[in-house]
C-alpha positions as a printed NumPy array, in Angstrom:
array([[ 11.802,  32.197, -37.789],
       [ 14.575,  33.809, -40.034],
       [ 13.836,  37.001, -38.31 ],
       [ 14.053,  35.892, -34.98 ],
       [ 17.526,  34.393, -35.333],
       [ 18.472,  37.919, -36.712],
       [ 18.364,  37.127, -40.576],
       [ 17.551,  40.317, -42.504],
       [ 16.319,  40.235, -46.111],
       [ 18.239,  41.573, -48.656],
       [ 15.866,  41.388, -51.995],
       [ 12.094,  40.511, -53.281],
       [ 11.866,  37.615, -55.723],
       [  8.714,  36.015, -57.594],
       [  7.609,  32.8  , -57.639],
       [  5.533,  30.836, -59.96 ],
       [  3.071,  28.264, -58.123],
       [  2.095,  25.049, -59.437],
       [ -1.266,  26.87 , -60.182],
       [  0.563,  29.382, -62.383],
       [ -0.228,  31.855, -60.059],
       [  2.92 ,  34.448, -59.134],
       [  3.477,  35.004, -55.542],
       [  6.289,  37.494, -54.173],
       [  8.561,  36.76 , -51.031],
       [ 11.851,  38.654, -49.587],
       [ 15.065,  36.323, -50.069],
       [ 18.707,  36.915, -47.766],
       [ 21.482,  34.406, -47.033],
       [ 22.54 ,  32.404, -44.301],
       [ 25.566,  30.636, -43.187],
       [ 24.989,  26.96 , -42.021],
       [ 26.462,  24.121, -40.248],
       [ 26.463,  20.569, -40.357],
       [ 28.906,  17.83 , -39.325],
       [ 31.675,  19.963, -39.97 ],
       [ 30.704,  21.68 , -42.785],
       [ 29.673,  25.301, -43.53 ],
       [ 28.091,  26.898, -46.591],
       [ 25.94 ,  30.33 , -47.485],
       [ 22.859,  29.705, -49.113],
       [ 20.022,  32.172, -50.448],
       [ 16.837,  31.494, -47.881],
       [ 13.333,  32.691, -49.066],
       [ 11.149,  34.649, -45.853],
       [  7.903,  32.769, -46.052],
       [  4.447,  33.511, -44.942],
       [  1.572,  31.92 , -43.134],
       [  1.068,  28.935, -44.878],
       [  3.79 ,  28.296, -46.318],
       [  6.113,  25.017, -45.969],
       [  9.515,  25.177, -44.582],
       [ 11.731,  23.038, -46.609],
       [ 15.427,  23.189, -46.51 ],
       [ 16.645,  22.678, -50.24 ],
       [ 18.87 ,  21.156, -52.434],
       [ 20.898,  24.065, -52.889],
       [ 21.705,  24.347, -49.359],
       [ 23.043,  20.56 , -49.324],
       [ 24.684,  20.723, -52.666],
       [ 27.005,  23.692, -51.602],
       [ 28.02 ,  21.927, -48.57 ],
       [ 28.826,  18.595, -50.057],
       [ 25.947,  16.689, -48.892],
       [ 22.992,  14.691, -50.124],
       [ 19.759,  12.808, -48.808],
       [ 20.049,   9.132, -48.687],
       [ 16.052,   8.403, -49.064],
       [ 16.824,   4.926, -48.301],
       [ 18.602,   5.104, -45.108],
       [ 16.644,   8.582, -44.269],
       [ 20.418,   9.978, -43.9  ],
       [ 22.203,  13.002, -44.859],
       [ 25.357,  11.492, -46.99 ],
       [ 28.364,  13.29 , -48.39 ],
       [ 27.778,  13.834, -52.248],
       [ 30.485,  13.653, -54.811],
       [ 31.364,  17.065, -56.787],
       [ 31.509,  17.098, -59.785],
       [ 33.057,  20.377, -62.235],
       [ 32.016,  21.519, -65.515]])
């Protein structure tokens, strides 16, 4: 899917599995959207089989957060260390 929206990868990165096994997959960056908002965030190309997820990283650096409760995307508080 990254491909088809015209995302190129930019580097190869390993992965440990919860197996302990090491798999390798090509990472880029993309800009996103949401309710105003806009952030870059690394993606990871993956292969048949594996899950599409979009993470925590990608929330966090727009300000945002999943409610489980209310099954929501919420605005997050920042905090700086």
């Amino acid at each position: 899917m990254l491909r088809e929206l015209g995302v190129q990868p930019n580097q190869k990165l390993e992965f440990e599995l919860a197996n302990g096994s090491a798999i390798e997959r090509e990472a880029g960056e993309v800009r996103f959207y949401f309710d105003g908002r806009k952030a870059v965030s690394p993606v990871i190309f993956g292969e048949e089989g594996d899950a599409s997820v979009l993470g925590v990283v990608t929330l966090k650096s727009m300000g945002l957060e999943v409610d489980p409760v209310r099954k929501q995307i919420r605005p997050t508080r920042l905090i700086l260390y």
